[in-house]
N, C-alpha and C positions, 0 to 999 in steps of 0.2 A: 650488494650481493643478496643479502636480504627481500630486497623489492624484487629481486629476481625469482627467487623462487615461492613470494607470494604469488608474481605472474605464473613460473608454471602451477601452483595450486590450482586459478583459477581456473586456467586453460585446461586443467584436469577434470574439472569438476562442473565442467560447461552446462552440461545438459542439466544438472542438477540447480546449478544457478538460474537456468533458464526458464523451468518450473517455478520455481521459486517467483522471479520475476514476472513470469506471464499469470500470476494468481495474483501478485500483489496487483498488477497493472488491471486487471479486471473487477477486482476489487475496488479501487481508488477511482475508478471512472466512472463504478454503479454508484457510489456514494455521494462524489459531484452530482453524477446524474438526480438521485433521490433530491438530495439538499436543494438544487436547484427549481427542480418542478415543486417543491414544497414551498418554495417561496415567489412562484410565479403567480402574479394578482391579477393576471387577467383570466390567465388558466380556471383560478377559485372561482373568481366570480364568475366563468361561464358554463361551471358544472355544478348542477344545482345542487347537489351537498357536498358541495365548496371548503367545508369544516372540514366533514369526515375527508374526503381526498387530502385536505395537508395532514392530518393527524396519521392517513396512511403511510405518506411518505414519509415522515418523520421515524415511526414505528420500523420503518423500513429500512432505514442509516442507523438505528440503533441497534439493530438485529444484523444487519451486515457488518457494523464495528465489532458485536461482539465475535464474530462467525469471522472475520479477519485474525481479532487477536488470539484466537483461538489457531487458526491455520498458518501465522506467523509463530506462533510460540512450538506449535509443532514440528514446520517445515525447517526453524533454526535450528531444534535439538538436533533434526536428522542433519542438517550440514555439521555441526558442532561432531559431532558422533563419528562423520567421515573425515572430518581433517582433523581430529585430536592425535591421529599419528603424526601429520605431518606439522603439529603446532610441537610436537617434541620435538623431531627432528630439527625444526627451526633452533630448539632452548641448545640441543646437542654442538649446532652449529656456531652458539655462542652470541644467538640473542636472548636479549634479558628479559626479564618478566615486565618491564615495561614496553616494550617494542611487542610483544606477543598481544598484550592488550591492545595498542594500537591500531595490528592487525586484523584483529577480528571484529572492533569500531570499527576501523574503515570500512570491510567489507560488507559489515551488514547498513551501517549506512549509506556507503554508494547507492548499492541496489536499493534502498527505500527511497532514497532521494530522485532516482533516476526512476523507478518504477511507479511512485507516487505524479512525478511530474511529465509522464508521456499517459499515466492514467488521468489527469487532468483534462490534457490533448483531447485522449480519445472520448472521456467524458463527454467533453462541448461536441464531439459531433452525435456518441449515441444520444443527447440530449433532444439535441433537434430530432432527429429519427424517429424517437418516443414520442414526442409534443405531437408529430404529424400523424402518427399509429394512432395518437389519442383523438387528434383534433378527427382524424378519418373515424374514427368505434363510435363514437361518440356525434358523430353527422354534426359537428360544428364546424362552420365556415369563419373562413378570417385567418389571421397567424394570431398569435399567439405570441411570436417575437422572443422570449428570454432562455439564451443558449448561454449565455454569460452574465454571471454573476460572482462579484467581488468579494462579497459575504458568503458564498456557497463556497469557491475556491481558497478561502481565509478557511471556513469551516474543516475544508478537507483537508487543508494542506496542515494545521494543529493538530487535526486527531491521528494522523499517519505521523505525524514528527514525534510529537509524545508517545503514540505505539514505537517507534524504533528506536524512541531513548531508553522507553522501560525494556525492551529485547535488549538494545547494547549493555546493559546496565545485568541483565541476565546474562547473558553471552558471555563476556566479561566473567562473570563471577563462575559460571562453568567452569570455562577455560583457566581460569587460577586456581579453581578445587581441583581440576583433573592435572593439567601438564604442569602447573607452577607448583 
C-alpha cells in the first residue's frame, strides 16, 4: 500500500521531478566533460599553454560542483516543501517514521543515481563534440581521441554520490523535524 501511494506521489509531482533531473543530468555530463578534457595529454600538449588549459578545466569542475550542490540543496527543499503534506498523510496512514525515511532516500537517490548515470552517457558524447569545436577554434588537425575516461568517470561518479548522501542525510533530517 505504501509503495503505492509513493508511485502516485511521483506520478504527481512529475514535471517537478523532471527539472530536477534534467539539471542534475546536465550537470553531471558537464563535469565528466571538464574532468575529462582536463585530463586529456594530447589535448595539453597540443595547445601551447597546455598548463593553463587543464588548470581551466579543473577550476571549471570546481565551480560547477559547487553551482550543483548549491542547485541540489535548493531544488530538494522545494520537493521537500511540496510533499511534506503527503509525507503526513503517509505517517496518518500508519507508516512509521522509519519507512517515511526510507522514502525520501529512496527518492532522492533513484533520481541521483539515474540522473548522475545517463549524465555520464551524455557527457561521453558532449565530450567528443567539445574536443572537435576545440580541435576546429584552435586549427589543430588530428583527433585527439579521449571521450572516455576511467578516472574522469570514477571522479564524477564520487562527487555526485557523496553530494546525494549529504542531501539524503539532509532530506532525511527535514523530513523527521517537520512530519515525524
Amino acid at each position: 500500500m505504501l509503495f503505492k501511494l509513493l508511485r502516485w506521489n511521483l506520478k504527481g509531482r512529475i514535471k517537478d521531478y523532471l527539472i530536477l533531473f534534467s539539471g542534475l543530468l546536465i550537470s553531471s555530463s558537464v563535469f565528466y566533460m571538464f574532468q575529462t578534457l582536463a585530463r586529456n595529454r594530447k589535448l595539453i600538449a597540443t595547445v601551447t599553454s597546455g598548463s593553463n588549459f587543464q588548470i581551466i578545466f579543473q577550476i571549471g569542475s570546481v565551480l560547477l560542483g559547487v553551482i550543483t550542490l548549491i542547485y541540489l540543496l535548493f531544488a530538494n527543499t522545494f520537493l521537500l516543501q511540496l510533499n511534506t503534506k503527503n509525507y503526513g498523510l503517509f505517517m496518518l496512514l500508519g507508516a512509521r517514521k522509519g519507512k517515511i525515511r526510507e522514502l525520501v532516500a529512496g527518492e532522492t537517490l533513484a533520481i541521483g543515481v539515474l540522473a548522475t548515470g545517463s549524465g555520464i552517457l551524455l557527457g561521453i558524447v558532449l565530450t567528443n563534440f567539445v574536443q572537435k569545436l576545440l580541435l576546429h577554434a584552435l586549427e589543430i588537425k588530428g583527433k585527439l581521441g579521449l571521450i572516455f575516461d576511467l578516472q574522469s568517470l570514477g571522479i564524477t561518479a564520487l562527487f555526485f554520490l557523496v553530494s546525494f548522501a549529504l542531501i539524503v542525510l539532509f532530506n532525511v533530517h527535514t523530513v523527521t523535524k517537520k512530519v515525524c
